[in-house]
N, C-alpha and C positions, 0 to 999 in steps of 0.2 A: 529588348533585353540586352543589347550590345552597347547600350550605354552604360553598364554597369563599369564598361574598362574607359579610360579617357585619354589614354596616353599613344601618344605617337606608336609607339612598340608594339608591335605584335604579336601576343599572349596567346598561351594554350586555350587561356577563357576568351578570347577573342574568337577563335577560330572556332570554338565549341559555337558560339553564341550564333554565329555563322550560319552553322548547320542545323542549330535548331527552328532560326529564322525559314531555310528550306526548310523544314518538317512544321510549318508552323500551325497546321491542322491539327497533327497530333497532339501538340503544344496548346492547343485551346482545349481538346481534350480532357489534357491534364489537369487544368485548369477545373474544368466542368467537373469530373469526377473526382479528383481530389479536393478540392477546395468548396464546393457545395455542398447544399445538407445532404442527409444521410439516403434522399432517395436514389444518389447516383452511384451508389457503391452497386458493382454490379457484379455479374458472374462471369463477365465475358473475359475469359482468359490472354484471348487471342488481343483485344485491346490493349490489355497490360500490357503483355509483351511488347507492340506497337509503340504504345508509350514508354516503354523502360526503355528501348533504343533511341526515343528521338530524347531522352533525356542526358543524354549524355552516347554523339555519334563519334565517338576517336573511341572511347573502351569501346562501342558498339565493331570498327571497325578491326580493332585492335584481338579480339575475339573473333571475329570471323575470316580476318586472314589465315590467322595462325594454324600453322597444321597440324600440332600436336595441344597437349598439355603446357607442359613446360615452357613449349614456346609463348605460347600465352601467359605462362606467370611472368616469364622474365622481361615479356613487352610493357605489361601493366608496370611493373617495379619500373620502369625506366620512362613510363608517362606519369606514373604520380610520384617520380624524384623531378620530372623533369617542371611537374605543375606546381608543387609545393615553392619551388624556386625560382617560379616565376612570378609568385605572390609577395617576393624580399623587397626586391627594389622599390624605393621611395615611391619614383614615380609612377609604378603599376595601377593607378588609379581605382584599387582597389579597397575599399574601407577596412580600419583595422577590424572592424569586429567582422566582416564578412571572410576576412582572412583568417581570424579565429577559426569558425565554423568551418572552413576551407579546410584548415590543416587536420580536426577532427575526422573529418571524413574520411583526409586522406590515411590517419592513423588509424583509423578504422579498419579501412578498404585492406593495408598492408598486414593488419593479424585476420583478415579474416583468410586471406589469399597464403598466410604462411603455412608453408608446409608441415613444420611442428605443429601447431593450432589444428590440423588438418587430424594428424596423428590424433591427438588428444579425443577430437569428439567424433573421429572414426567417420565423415566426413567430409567432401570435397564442392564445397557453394563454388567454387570457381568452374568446377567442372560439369554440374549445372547452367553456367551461364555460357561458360563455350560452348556445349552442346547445343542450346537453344538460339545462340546466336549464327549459328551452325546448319541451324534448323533440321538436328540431331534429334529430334524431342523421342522417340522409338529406345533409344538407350541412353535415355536418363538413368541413375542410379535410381531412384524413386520420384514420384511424379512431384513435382512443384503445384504449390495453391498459390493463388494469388498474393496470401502476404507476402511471400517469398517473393513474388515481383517486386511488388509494391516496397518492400524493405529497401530493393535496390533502385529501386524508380529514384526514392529520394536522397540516398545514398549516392548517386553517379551525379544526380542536382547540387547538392551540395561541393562534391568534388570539383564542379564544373564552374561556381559559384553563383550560383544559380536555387539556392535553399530557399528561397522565397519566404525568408524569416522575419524580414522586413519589408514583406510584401513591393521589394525592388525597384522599391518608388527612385526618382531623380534626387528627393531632398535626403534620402539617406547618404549619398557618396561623397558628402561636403564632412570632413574629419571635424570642422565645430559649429554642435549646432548655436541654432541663430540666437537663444539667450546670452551663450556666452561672449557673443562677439560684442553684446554691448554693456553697459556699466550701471552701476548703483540702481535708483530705485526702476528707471527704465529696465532694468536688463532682471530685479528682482519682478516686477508685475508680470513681462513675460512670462517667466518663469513658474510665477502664483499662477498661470490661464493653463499649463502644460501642468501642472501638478492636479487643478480644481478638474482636467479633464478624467486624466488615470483616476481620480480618487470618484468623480461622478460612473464612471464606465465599471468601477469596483464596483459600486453602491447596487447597481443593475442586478449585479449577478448574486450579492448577497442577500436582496429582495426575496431570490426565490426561495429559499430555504429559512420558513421560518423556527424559532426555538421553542422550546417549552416553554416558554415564562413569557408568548403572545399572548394578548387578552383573548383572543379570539379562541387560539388553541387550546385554553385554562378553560374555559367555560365548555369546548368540543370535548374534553373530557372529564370535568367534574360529571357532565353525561352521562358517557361512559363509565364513568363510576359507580352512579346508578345502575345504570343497567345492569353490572357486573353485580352490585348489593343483590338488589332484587332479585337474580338469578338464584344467588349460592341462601336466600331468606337472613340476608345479615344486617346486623344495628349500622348504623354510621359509625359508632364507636367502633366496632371491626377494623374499618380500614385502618386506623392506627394503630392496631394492634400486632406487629409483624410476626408474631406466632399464628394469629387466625391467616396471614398470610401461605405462611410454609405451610402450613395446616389443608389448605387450599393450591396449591400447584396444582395445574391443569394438564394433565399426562393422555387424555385421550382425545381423539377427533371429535366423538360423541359431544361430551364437556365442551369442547373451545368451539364447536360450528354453532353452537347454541348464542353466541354472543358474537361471532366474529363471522364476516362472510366470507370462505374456502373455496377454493374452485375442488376440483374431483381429485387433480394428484395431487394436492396439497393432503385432502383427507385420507387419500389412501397412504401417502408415504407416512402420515402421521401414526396411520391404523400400524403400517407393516412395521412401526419403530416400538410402538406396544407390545406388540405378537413377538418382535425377536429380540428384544432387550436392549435395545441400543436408545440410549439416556436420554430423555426429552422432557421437557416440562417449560412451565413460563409461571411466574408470580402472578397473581390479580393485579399488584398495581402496574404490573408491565404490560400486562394485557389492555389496560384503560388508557395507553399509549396510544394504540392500535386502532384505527376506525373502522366502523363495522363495515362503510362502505369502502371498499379497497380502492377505487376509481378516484378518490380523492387524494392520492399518490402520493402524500407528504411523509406518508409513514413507510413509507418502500422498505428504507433501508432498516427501519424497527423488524418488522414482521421478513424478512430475510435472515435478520442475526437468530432468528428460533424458531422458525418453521421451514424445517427441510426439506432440502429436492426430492422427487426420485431418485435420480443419480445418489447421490450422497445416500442415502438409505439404501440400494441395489449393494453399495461398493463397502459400506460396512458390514449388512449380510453377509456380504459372498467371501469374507475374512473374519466372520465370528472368529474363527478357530485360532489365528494368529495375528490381531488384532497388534499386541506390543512391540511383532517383529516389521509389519507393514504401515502401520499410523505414529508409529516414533519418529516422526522426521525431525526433531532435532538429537536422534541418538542418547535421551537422555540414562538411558541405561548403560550406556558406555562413559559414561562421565557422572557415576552414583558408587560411593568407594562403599555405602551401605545404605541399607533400606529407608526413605525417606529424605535421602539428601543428592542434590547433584550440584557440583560444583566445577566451571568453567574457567574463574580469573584465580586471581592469589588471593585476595581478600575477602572473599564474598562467598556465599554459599547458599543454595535453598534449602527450604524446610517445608516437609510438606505432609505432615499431620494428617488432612481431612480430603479426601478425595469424595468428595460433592458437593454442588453447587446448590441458590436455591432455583437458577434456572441453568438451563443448557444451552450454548453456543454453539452452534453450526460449526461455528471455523475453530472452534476450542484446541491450542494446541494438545491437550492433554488430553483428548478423547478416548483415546486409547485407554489410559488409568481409571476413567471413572465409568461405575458400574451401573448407576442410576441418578435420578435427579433425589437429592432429599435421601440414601438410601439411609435405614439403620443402621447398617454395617462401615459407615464409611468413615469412621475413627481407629485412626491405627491401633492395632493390642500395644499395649503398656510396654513388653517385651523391645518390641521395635522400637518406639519413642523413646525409651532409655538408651541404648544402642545409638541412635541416630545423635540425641543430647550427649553423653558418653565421648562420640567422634569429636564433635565441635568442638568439647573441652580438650582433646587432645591436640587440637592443630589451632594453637592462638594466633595460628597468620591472618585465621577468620574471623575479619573482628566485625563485619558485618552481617547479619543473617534474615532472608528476606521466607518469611512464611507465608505461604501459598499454598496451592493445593489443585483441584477445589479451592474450594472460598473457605477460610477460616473462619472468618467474620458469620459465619451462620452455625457456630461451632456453640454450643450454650454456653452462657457467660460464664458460669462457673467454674468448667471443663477451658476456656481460653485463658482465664486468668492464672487458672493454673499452670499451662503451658508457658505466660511472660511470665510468671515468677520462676520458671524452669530457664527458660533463656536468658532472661537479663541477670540471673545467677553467674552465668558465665564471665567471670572478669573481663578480658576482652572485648566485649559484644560492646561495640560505640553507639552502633544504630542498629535497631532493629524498623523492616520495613514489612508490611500487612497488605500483600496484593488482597484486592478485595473488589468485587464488580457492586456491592452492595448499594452504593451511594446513588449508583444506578439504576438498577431492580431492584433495589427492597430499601431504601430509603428510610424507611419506620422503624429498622434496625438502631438507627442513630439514636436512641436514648441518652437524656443527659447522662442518668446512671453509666451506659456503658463508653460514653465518652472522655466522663470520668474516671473510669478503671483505667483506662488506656493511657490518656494523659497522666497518673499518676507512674509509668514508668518513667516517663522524660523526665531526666535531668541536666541542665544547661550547662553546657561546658562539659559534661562525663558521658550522655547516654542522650542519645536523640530516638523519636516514634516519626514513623512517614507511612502516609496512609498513599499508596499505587493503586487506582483505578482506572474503568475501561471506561470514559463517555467514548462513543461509535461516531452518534450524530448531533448536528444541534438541536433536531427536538428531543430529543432525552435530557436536555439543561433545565428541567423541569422546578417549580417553588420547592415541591418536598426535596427534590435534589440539591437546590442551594438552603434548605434548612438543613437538610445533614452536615453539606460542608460548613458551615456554619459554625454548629456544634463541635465539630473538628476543630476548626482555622481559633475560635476563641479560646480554645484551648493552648495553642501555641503548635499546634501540629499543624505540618507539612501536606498539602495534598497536591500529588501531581496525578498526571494520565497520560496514560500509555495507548494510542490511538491504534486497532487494528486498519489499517488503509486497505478497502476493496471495492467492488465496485460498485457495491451500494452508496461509498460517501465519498465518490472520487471524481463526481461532475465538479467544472470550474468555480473554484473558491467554494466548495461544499467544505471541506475541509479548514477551510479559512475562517469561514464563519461558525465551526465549533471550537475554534480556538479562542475566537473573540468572545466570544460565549461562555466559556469556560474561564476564563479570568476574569467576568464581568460578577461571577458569584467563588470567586478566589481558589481554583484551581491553576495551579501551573502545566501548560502540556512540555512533556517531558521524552515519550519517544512518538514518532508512527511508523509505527513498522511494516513492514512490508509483507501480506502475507504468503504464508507458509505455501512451498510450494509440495502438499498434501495430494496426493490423490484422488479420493473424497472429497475434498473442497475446489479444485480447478475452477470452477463456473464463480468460483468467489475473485477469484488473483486477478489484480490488477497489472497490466505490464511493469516492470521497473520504473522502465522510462516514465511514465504516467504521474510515479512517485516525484522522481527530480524535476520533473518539468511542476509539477505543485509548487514543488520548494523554491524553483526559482524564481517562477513567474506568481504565484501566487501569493503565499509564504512571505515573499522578498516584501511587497508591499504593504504588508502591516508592518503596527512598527513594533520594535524589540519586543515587548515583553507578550505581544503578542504572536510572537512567532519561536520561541525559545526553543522548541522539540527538534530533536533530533530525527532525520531518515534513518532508517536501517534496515539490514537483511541479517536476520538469525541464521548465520552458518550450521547446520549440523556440526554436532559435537564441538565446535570451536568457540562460536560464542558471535557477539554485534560485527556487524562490517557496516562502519557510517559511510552511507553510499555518498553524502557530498563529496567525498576525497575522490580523484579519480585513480589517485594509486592503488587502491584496495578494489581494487574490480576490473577485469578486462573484458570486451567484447570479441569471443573467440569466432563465432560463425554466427549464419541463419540456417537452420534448419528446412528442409524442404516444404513444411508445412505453415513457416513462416515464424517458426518461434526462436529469437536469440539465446545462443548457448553461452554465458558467462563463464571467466574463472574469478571466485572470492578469494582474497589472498585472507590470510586470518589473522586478529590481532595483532599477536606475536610479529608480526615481521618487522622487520629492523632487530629484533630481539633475540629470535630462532628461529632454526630451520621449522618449519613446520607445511605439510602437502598445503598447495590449495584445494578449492571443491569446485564442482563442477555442477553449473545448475541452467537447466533447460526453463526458459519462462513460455509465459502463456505468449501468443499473438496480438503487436498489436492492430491489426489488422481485424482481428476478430472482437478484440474488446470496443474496436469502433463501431463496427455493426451493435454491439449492445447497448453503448449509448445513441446509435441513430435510431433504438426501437423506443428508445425511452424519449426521441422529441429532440435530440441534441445537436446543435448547429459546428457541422463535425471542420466546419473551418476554423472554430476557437480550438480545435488540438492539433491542427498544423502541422506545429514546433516538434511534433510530441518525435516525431522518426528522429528527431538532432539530439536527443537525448541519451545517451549510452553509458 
């Protein structure tokens, strides 16, 4: 590992590399358990630990001299000013991009160690690892889990330059690699054999995830569709009929174990969401998504977005009663100047008419507001929609207005159109945008007819239509899906999608391959957002990092147009924070439990004063245990700790 330095001088990473060569049991250790499939993630705390010091033995030593606190921040402060600048000079035989990484870490290391940062999430990671390095473990402030090692395992690696991100081969420490060094078509064939490698090693992983519109998987569920017929005694005309659809949502365990195979807490949690009112349902054609045999595992992440946990049903239960004041996490009642509207930027504004869907989402930010799946009640009184139309017309700063809900789009045609001639009424209004998951689940909805009402507000150059939906996965890119967008796109309408990213679609290049998918029947992807860090939902959230490490390693390698969508984290009350920026996010601590504590700086900065937020993410530590349960080779997410 000492060859990573080449120079005469003798470097902080020299002498680390030194002492890791002493420790270098440990060191194969690390190796074994980090870097191997997921059966080697273990319990053994005591390991960790063993390995968090041999990965870095100057902080390990640096911590265990020191006799106090302070004495220990102010040693670290003055080994990672003393390392960061011993990465400058030329000849530190150090790669730039491993010096990149270097200085990451060390910025890292210096807010998580800062006193202020400390204050903030009430807090002290530093004094956890003096204690233990101390072998204090007796008055810990609270006990450490293993991510909480493991964060700094990699962490003190990388500091050490030692991140093993280019698996620290000899041919990375040469500043140009070997195509450039030679010229025209010699040095372009090269180049073709290093590009045809990345793009066959892509091809691998996109393999696994096939879309709807496989041959195989079209005919696996025109089955399905059968079966589904047969069950409910319907025509084949039915299925295109997207009223016999909503007519038919499947709201009980009874109903859906009949066609679908459930394990026990599936039907129980499905039972106990019946009995206490908490909104569930699924479409017929979404259900002929879903394979009866579950073991055939391609629908994972289908049958996850509508079949809820226990947890998630125990945690809506036990807040029937204040459901608005605990499940709003984006605050939208604090940013709603009147009923039916919340507005975050200057120009923009929601409208939200119809609070229900024709199905329910698990991760639904707005679960909180909707009272059922399909309910009769869930069209605002008149009173309110005037009121709300009223506002818009008073503040023309809004000149765009995005109608949502609930899903509109399952609003009866007659009752929608009368709402766009109410909003495009408004002078101002340039664009009006139609969240809508329909194109998704309920597909059948897309009638020429009602493609045409819609398309008849656009007008070019005054007044633009943009239809926002949720494709989740690549197989939901299903034929009726690309007939919907179809009917959309030849009308001159816009469709993008808005990707919820969790852990169902967040294995390598899962994501990838619904983008490529998704432009191949002419949707644009437009955000993936980060999910909500909800209560109820936890077992959904993917770490941050998990997101940017997509965007960079994944994402980066298709090309433009298939990669257009933006990362982001929905601030409470403030609005997008695009995580690619590193100005708009700091990494403040780890938590003992191993979960990083954020601050989102919002919008507004450079603009106005405005607080940041402070947000606790899931482990990732723990979301690697859930793809090692899923079969995942936990050395492709590496990188994933260099992420912040």
């Amino acid at each position: 590992m000492s060859e990573l330095n080449t120079s005469e001088e003798t470097t902080g990473h020299q002498k680390t590399a030194e002492k890791h060569n002493k420790r270098g049991g440990a060191v194969e250790v690390l190796r074994r358990i980090l870097e191997d499939d997921g059966s080697h993630l273990t319990d053994n705390q005591e390991k960790y630990v063993e390995i968090l010091w041999a990965a870095n033995p100057q902080i390990y030593d640096i911590l265990k001299g020191a006799s106090g606190l302070e004495e220990a921040r102010e040693q670290l402060y003055s080994y990672l000013e003393y390392t960061e600048r011993s990465i400058f000079p030329r000849d530190s035989g150090v790669h730039v991009l491993l010096k990149a990484t270097i200085r990451e870490c060390i910025r890292v290391m210096y807010q998580i160690i800062a006193p202020s940062n400390e204050e903030t999430v009430e807090f002290s990671a530093l004094e956890n690892l003096w204690r233990l390095a101390r072998g204090e473990t007796a008055y810990l402030p609270e006990p450490v889990s293993n991510g909480f090692v493991l964060e700094f395992i990699y962490l003190f690696r990388g500091i050490a330059g030692m991140s093993n991100i280019y698996e620290e081969r000899a041919d990375v420490l040469g500043e140009i690699p070997e195509f450039m060094m030679l010229e025209g078509r010699e040095a372009a064939h090269r180049r073709m054999e290093i590009l045809d490698v990345m793009a066959g090693a892509m091809d691998r992983y996109l393999d696994r995830y096939p879309t709807g519109l496989e041959k195989r998987i079209v005919e696996r569920r025109n089955q399905n569709r059968e079966r589904i017929l047969d069950f409910f005694h319907a025509s084949a005309a039915a299925w295109n009929d997207y009223e016999w659809h909503l007519a038919n949502v499947v709201k009980t365990p009874d109903l859906l174990k009949e066609v679908l195979d459930l394990n026990d807490e599936e039907i129980e949690a499905i039972r106990m969401s019946a009995e206490n009112g908490i909104p569930f349902g699924i479409t017929p054609y979404y259900l002929s998504l879903m394979e009866q045999d579950r073991h055939l595992g391609y629908d994972a992440a289908i049958r996850a977005q509508v079949i809820p946990s226990k947890r998630y049903v125990d945690t809506l239960i036990e807040h029937r009663n204040d459901r608005k004041e605990t499940f709003d996490f984006m605050g939208e009642q604090d940013t709603s100047p009147v009923d039916l509207i919340t507005r975050r930027y200057p120009r923009i504004a929601i409208l939200k008419p119809y609070n229900t869907c024709s199905q329910i989402c698990v991760y639904c930010q707005r679960n909180w507001e909707i009272d059922d799946c399909m309910t009769l009640t869930a069209m605002a009184p008149e009173t309110q929609l005037s009121r709300a139309i009223s506002w818009l017309k008073q503040h023309p700063a809004v000149n765009e207005v995005l109608i949502t809900g609930g899903d509109p789009m399952v609003m009866p045609t007659a009752t929608l159109k009368s709402l766009l001639d109410r909003v495009s009424a408004l002078v101002q209004v340039r664009r009006i945008r139609i969240g809508t998951r329909t194109p998704v689940v309920l597909p059948q909805r897309w009638t020429d007819g009602l493609a045409d009402m819609i398309a008849s507000y656009q007008e070019p150059g005054e007044r633009e239509i943009s239809i926002v939906t949720h494709f989740e996965h690549p197989s939901e890119v299903t034929p009726e899906a690309m007939e919907a967008v179809r009917r959309i796109r030849v009308r001159g309408i816009s469709v993008y999608n808005q990707q919820v990213f969790n852990v169902w679609n967040s294995r390598r290049f899962e994501s990838a391959k619904l983008r490529i998918a998704l432009r191949s029947i002419g949707v644009d992807p437009y955000y993936s957002f980060n999910m909500k860090g909800k209560e109820e939902t936890v077992e959904y959230i993917t770490p941050i990092a998990r997101l940017l490490q997509e965007g960079k390693e994944e994402a980066r390698l298709l090309p433009g147009l298939d990669r257009t969508d933006e990362p982001v984290f929905n601030v409470p009350r403030l609005g997008k924070n695009h995580l690619r920026l590193w100005q708009d996010h700091r990494l403040l601590s780890i938590r003992p439990d191993g979960r990083r504590v954020y601050s989102f700086h919002p919008w507004e900065k450079n603009i106005s004063l405005v607080p940041p937020y402070i947000y606790v993410d899931v482990s990732i530590f723990n979301y690697l245990q859930h793809l090692a349960s899923r079969g995942e080779d936990l050395r492709e997410y590496r990188t994933i700790w260099y992420y912040f």
